[in-house]
C-alpha positions in Angstrom: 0.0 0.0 0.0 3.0 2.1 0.8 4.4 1.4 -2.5 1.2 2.7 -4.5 1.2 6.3 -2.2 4.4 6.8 -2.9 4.3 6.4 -6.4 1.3 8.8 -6.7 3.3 11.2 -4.7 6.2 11.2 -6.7 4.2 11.5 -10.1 2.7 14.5 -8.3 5.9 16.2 -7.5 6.8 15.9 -10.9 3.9 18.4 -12.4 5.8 20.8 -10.3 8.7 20.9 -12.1 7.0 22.1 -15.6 6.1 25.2 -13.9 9.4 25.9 -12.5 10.6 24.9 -16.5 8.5 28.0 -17.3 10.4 30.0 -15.0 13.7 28.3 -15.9 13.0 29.5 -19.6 12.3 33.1 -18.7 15.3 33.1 -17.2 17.4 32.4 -19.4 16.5 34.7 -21.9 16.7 37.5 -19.5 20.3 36.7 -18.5 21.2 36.3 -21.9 20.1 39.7 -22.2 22.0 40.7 -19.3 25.4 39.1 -20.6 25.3 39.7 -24.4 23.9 43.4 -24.3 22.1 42.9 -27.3 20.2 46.2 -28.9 17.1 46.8 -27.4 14.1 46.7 -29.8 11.5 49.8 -31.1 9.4 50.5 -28.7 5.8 49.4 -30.1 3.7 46.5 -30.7 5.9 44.0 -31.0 8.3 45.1 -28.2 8.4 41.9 -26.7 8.2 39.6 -29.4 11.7 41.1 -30.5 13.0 41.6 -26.9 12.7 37.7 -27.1 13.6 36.6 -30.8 16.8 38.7 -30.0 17.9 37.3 -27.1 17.8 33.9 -28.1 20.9 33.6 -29.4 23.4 30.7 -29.3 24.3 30.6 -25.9 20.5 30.6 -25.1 19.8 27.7 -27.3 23.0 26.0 -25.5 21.5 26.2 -22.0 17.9 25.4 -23.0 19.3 22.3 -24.1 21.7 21.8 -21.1 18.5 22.3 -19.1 16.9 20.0 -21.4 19.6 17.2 -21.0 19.4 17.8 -17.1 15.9 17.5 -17.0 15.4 14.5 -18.8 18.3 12.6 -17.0 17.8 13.7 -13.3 14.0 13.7 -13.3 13.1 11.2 -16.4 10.3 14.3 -17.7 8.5 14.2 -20.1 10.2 15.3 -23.6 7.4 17.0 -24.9 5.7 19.0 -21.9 9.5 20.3 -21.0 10.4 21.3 -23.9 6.9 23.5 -24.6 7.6 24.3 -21.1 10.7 26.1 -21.7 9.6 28.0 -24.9 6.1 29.0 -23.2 7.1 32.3 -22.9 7.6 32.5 -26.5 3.5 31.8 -27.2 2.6 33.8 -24.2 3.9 37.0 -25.2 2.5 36.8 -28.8 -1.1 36.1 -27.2 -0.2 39.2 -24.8 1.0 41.4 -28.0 -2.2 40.0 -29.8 -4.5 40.9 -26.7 -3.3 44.5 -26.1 -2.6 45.3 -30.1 -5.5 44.1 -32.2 -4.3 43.1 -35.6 -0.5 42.6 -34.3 -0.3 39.0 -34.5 -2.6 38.3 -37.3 -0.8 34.8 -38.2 -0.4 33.4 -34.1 -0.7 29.8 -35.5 1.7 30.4 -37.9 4.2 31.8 -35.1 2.8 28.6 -32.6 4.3 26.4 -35.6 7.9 28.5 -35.5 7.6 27.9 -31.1 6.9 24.8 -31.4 10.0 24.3 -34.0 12.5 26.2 -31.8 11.7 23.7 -28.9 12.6 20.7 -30.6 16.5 20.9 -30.0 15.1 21.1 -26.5 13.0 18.1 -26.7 15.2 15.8 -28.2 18.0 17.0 -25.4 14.9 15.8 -22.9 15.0 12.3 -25.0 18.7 12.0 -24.9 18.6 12.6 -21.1 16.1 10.0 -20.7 18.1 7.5 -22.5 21.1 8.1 -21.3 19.6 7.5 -17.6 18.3 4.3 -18.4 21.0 3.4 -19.8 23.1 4.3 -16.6 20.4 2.5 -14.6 20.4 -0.8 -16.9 24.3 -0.8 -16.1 23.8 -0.7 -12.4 21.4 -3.4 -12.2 24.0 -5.5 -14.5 26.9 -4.6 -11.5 25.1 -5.1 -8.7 
């Protein structure tokens, strides 16, 4: 009985971590904004849109998939929610923009599809992670 509560627990601890992925992702981009000093964008409707396209640069797409790897090896997550997890900023802002500036983001499915295709490095990392841990486990059964 033990067994079964502390399975459901741990599953339950683990929806925690996608929100903290969220934060993770926000983040990162705003410290890669703080390091690189990249230009800051025209002020206007699509402010933040750019404040975020142009701080994703290399070294942000290098830690989202460090994070990535981490997460999927330490805490065996799910590829795909972590990965959309990390690049929900990305969607949030251009429903924000669209919200506050009718007509702005005329095309958000369109810019949905080009988040969703910025997160796949980051998913696949998540994959990787999660193989390479059961591979490490596997191993130490075999030892032991």
């Amino acid at each position: 009985m033990s067994l079964g509560m502390t399975n459901t627990s741990a599953k339950s601890a683990k929806w925690i971590i996608y929100p903290v992925l969220v934060i993770i992702g926000t983040v990162i981009i705003l410290l890669c904004n703080l390091i690189q000093h990249v230009t800051a964008p025209i002020k206007g409707e699509y402010y933040y849109s750019s404040f975020l396209s142009s701080n994703y640069t290399l070294l942000a797409k290098i830690s989202f998939v460090i994070i990535g790897l981490l997460g999927g090896y330490y805490y065996n997550l799910n590829p795909w929610l972590s990965g959309l997890a990390l690049f929900l900023i990305f969607p949030l802002t251009s429903i924000v923009e669209g919200a506050v500036y009718p007509g702005s983001h005329n095309l958000i499915p369109f810019e949905f599809g080009i988040h969703f295709f910025m997160a796949l490095p980051t998913v696949a990392a998540v994959y990787v992670g999660r193989f390479v841990n059961s591979k490490v486990e596997k191993r130490k059964v075999q030892n032991v």
